[in-house]
LODOTI-970852 format. One record per residue: residue number from 1; residue in one letter; chain; x, y, z of N, C-alpha, C, O in turn. Coordinates in Angstrom, 1 decimal, always signed. Each point is the difference from the previous one (the first is absolute). Example, Ala and Ser with C-alpha at 12.3 -4.5 7.8 and 13.67 -1.06 7.14 Angstrom:
<recs>
+-----+--------+--------+--------+--------+--------+--------+--------+--------+--------+--------+--------+--------+--------+--------+
: num : residu : chaine :     nu :     nv :     nw :    cau :    cav :    caw :     cu :     cv :     cw :     ou :     ov :     ow :
+-----+--------+--------+--------+--------+--------+--------+--------+--------+--------+--------+--------+--------+--------+--------+
:   1 :      a :      A :  +13.2 :   -5.7 :   +7.8 :   -0.9 :   +1.2 :   +0.0 :   +0.9 :   +1.2 :   +0.0 :   +1.0 :   +0.0 :   +0.7 :
:   2 :      s :      A :   -1.4 :   +1.1 :   -1.4 :   +0.9 :   +1.1 :   +0.0 :   -0.8 :   +1.1 :   +0.8 :   +0.5 :   +1.1 :   +0.1 :
+-----+--------+--------+--------+--------+--------+--------+--------+--------+--------+--------+--------+--------+--------+--------+
</recs>
This chain:
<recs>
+-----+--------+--------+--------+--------+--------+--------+--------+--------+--------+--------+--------+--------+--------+--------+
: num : residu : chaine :     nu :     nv :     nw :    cau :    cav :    caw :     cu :     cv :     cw :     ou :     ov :     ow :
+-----+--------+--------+--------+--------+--------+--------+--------+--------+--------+--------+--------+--------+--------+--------+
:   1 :      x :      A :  +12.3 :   -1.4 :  -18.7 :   -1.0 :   +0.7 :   +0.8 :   -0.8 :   +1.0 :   -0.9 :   -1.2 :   +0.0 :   +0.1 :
:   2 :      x :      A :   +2.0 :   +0.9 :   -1.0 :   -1.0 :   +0.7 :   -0.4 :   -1.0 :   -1.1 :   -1.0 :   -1.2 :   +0.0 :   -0.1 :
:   3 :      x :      A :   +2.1 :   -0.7 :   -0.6 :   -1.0 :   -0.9 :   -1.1 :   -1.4 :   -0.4 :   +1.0 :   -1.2 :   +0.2 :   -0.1 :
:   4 :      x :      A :   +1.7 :   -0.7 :   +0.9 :   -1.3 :   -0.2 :   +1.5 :   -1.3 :   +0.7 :   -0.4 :   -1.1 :   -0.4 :   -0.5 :
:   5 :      x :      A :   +1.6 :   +2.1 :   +0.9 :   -0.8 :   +1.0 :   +0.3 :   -0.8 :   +0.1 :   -1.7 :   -1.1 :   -0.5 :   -0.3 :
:   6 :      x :      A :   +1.9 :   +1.1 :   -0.7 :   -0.7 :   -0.3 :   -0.9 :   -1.1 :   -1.3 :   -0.4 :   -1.1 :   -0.1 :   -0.6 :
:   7 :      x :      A :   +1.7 :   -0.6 :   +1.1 :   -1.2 :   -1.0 :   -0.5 :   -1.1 :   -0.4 :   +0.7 :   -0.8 :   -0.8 :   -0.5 :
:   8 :      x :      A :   +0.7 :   +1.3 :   +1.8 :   -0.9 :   +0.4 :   +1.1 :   -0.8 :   +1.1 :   -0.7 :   -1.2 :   +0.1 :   +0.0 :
:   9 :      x :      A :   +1.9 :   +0.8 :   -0.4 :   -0.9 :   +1.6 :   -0.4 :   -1.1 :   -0.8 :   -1.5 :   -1.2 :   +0.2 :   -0.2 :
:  10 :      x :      A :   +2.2 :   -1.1 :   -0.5 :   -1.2 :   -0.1 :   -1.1 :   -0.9 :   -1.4 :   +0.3 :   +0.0 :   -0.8 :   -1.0 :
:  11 :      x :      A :   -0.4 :   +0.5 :   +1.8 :   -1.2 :   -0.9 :   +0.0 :   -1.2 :   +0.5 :   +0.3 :   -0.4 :   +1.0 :   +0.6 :
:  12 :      x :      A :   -0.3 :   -2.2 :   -1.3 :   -1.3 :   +0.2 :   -1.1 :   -1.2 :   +0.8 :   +0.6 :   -0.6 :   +0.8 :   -0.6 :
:  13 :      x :      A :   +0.3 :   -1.1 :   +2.0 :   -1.1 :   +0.6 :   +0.7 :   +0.0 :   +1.7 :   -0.5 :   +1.0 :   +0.7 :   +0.1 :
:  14 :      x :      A :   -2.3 :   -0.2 :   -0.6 :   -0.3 :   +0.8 :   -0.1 :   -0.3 :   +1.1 :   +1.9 :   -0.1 :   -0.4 :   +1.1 :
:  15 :      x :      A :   +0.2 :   +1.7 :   -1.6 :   +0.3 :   +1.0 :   +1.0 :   -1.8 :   -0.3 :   +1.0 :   -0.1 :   +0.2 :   +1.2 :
:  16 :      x :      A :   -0.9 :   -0.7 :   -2.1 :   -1.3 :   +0.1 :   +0.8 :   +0.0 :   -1.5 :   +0.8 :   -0.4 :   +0.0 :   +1.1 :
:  17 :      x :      A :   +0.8 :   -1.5 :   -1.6 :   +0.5 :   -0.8 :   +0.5 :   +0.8 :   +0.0 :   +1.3 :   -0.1 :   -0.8 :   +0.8 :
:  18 :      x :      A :   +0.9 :   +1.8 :   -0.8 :   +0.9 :   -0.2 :   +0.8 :   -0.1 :   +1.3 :   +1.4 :   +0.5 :   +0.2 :   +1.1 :
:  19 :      x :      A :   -1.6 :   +0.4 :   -1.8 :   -1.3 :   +1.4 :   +1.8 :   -0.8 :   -1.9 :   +0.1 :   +0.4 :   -0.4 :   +1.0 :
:  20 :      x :      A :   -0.8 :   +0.0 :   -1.4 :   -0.7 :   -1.2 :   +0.0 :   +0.7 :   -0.5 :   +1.5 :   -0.5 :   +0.1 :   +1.2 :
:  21 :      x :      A :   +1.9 :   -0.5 :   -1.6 :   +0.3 :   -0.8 :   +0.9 :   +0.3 :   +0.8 :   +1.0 :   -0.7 :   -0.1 :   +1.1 :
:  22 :      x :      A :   +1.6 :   +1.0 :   -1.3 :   -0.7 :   +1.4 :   +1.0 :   -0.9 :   +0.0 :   +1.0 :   +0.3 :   -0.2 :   +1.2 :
:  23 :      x :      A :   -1.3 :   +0.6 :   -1.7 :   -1.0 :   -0.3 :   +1.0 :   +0.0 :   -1.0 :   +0.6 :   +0.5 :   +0.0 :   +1.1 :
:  24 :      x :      A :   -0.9 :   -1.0 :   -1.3 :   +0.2 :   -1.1 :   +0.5 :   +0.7 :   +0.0 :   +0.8 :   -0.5 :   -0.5 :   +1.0 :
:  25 :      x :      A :   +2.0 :   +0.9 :   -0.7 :   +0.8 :   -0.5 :   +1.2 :   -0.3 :   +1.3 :   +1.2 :   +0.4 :   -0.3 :   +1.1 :
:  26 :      x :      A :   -0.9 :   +1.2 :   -1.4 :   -0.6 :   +1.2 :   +0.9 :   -0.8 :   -0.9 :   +0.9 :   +0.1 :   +0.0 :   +1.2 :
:  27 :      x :      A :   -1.0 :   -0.8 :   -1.9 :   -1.0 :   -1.1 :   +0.5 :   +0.2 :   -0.9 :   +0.8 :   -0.7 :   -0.5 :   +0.9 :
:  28 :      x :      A :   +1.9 :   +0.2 :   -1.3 :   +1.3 :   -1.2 :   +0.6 :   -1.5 :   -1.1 :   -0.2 :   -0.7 :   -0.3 :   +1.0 :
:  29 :      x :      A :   +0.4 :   -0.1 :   -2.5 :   -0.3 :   -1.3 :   +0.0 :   -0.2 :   -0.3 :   -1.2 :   -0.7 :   +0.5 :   -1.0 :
:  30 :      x :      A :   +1.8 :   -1.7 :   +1.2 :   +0.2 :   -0.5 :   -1.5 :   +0.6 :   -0.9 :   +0.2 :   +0.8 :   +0.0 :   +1.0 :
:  31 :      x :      A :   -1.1 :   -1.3 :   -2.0 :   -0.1 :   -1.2 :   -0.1 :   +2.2 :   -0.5 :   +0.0 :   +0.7 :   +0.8 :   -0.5 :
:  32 :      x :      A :   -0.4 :   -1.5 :   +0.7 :   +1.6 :   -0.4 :   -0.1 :   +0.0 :   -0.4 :   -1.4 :   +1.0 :   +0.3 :   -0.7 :
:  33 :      x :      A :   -2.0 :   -0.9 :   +0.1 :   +0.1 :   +0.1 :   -1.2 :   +0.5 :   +0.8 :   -0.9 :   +0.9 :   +0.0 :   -0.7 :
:  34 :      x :      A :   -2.1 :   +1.0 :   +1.1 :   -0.2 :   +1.2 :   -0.9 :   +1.4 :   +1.1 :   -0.1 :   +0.4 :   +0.6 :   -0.9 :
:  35 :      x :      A :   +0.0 :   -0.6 :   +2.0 :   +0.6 :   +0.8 :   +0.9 :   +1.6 :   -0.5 :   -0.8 :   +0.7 :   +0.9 :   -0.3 :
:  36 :      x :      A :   -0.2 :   -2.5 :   +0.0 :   +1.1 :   -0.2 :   -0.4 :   -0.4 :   +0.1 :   -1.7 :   +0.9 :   -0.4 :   -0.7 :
:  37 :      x :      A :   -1.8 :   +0.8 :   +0.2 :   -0.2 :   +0.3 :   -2.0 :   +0.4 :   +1.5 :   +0.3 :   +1.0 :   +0.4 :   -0.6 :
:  38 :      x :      A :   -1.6 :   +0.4 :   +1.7 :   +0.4 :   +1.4 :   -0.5 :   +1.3 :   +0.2 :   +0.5 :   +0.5 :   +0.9 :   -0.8 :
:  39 :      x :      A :   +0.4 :   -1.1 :   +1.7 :   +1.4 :   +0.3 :   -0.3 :   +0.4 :   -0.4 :   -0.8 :   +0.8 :   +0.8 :   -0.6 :
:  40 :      x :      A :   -0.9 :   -1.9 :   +0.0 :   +0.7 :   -0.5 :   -1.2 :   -0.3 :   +1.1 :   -1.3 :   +0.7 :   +0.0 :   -1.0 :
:  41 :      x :      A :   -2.0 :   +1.0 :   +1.4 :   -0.2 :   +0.7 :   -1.7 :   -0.3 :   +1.0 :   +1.1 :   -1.1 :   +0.6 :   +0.0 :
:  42 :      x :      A :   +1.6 :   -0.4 :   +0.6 :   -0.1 :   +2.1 :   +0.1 :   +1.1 :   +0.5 :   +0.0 :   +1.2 :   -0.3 :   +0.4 :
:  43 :      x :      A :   -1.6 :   +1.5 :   -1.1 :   +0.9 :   +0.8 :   +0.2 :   +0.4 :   +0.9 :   +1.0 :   -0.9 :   +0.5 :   +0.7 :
:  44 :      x :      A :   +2.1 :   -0.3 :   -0.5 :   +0.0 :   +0.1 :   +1.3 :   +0.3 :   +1.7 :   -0.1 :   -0.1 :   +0.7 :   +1.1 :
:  45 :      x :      A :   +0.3 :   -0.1 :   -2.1 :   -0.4 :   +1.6 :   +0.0 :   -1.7 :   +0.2 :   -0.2 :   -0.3 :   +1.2 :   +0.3 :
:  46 :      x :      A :   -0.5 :   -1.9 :   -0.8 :   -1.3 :   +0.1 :   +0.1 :   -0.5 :   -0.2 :   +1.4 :   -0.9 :   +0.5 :   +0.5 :
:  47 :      x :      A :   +1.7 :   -1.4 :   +0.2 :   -0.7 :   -0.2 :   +1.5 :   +0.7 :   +1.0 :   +1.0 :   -0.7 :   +0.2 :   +1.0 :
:  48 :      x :      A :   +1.7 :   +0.5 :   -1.1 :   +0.2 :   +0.8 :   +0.8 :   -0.8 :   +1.7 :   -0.3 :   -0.2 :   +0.9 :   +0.9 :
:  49 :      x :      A :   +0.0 :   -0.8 :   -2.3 :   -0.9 :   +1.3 :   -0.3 :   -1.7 :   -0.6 :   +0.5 :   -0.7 :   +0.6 :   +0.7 :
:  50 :      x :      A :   +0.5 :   -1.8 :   -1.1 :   -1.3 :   -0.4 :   +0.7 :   -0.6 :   +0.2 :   +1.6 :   -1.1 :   +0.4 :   +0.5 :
:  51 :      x :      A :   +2.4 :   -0.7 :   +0.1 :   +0.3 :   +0.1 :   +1.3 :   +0.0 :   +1.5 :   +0.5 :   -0.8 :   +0.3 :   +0.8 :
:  52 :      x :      A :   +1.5 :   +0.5 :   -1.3 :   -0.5 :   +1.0 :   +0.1 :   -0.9 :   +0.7 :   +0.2 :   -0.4 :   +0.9 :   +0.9 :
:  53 :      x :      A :   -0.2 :   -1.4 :   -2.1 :   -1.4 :   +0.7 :   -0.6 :   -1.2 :   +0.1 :   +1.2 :   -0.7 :   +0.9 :   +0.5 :
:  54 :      x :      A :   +0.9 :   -2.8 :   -0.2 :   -1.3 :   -0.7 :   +0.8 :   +0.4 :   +0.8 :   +1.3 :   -0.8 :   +0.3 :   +0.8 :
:  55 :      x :      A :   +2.1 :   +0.0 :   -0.7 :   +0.0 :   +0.5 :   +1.6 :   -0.5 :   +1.8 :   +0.5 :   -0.5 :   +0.4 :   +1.0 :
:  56 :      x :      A :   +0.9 :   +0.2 :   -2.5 :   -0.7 :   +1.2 :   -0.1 :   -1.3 :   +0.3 :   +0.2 :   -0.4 :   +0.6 :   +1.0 :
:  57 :      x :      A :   -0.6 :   -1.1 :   -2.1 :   -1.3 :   -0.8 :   +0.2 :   -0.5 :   -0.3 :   +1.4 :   -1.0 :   +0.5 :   +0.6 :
:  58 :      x :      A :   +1.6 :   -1.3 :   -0.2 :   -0.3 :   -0.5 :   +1.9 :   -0.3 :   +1.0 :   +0.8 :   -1.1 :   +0.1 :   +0.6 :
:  59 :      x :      A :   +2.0 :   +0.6 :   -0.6 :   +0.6 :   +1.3 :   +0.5 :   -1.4 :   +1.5 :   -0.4 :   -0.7 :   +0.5 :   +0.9 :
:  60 :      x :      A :   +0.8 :   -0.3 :   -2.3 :   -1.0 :   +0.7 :   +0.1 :   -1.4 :   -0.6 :   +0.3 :   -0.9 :   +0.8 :   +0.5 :
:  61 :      x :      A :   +0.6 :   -2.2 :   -0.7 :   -1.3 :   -0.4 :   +0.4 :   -0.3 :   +0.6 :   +1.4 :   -1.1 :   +0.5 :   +0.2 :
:  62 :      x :      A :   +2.4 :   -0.8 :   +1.0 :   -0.3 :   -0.4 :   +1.1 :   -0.3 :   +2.3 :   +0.4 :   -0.9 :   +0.3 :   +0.7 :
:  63 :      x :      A :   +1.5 :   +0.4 :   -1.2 :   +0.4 :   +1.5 :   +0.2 :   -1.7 :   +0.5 :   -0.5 :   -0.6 :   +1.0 :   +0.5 :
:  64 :      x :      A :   -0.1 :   -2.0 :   -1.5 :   -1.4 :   +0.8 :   -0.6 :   -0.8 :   -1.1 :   +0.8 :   -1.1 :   +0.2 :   -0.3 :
:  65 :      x :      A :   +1.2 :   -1.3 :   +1.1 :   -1.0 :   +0.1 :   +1.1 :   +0.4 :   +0.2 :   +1.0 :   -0.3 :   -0.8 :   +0.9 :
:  66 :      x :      A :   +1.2 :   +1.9 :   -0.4 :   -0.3 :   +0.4 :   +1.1 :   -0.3 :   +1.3 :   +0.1 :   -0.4 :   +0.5 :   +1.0 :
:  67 :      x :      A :   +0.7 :   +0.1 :   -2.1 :   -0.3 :   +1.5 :   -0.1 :   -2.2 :   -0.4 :   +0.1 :   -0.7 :   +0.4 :   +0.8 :
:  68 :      x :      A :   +0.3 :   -1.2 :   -1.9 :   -1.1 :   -0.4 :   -0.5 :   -0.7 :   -0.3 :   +2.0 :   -1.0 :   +0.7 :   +0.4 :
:  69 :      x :      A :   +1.6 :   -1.7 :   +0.6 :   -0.4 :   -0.1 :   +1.1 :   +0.0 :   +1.6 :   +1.1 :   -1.0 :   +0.3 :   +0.7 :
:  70 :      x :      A :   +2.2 :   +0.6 :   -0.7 :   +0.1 :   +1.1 :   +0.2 :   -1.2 :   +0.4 :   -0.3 :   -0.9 :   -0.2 :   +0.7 :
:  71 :      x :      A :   +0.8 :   +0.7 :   -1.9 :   -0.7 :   +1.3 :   -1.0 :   -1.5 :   -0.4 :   +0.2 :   -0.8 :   +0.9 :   -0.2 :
:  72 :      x :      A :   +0.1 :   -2.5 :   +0.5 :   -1.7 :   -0.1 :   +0.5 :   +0.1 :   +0.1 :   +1.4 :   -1.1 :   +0.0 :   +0.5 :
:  73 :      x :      A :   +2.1 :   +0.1 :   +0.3 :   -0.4 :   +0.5 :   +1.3 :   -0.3 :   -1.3 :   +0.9 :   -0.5 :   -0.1 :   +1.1 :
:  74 :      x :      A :   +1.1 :   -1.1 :   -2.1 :   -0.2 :   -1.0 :   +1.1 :   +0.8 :   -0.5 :   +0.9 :   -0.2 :   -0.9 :   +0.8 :
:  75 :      x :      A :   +1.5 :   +1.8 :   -0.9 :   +0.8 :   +0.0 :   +0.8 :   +0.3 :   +1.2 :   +1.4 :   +0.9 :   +0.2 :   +0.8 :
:  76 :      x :      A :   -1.9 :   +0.2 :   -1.1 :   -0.2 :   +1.0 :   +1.3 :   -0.3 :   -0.1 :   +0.9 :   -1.2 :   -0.3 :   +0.1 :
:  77 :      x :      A :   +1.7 :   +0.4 :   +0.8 :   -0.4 :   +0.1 :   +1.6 :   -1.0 :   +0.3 :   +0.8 :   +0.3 :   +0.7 :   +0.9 :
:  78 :      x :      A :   -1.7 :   -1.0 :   -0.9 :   -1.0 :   +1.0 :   +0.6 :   +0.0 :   -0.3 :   +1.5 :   -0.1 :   -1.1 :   +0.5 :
:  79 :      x :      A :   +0.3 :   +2.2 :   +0.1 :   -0.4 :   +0.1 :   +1.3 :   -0.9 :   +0.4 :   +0.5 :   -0.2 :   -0.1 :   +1.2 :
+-----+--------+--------+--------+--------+--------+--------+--------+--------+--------+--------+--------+--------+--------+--------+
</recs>
């Protein structure tokens, strides 16, 4: 099991490769092809800090347009 985990941690996919695939599955679209090369070469501590990352990101995207929709007043009420 651990020999497993180690040899999961060192394959080849680089850390920007692997926000690559990242994104992509945020997307949820990606080919079966494509989709069975990168488990085979991700790392799977790069995809869970990736995972992270992309979710943080999401998160403040969605927090600075709504403040941005707030703050022009197009969400105001006129009566």
């Amino acid at each position: 099991m651990e020999d497993d985990l180690k040899a999961a941690a060192a394959r080849p996919l680089s850390f920007l490769q692997t926000m690559r695939a990242v994104a992509w599955s945020f997307f949820g679209v990606r080919r079966g092809a494509e989709y069975e090369k990168d488990v085979a070469r991700l790392n799977p501590v790069h995809v869970i800090i990736g995972g992270v990352i992309g979710a943080a990101l999401f998160v403040l995207v969605l927090v600075l347009l709504v403040q941005w929709v707030i703050g022009s007043g197009v969400a105001s009420a006129t009566n």
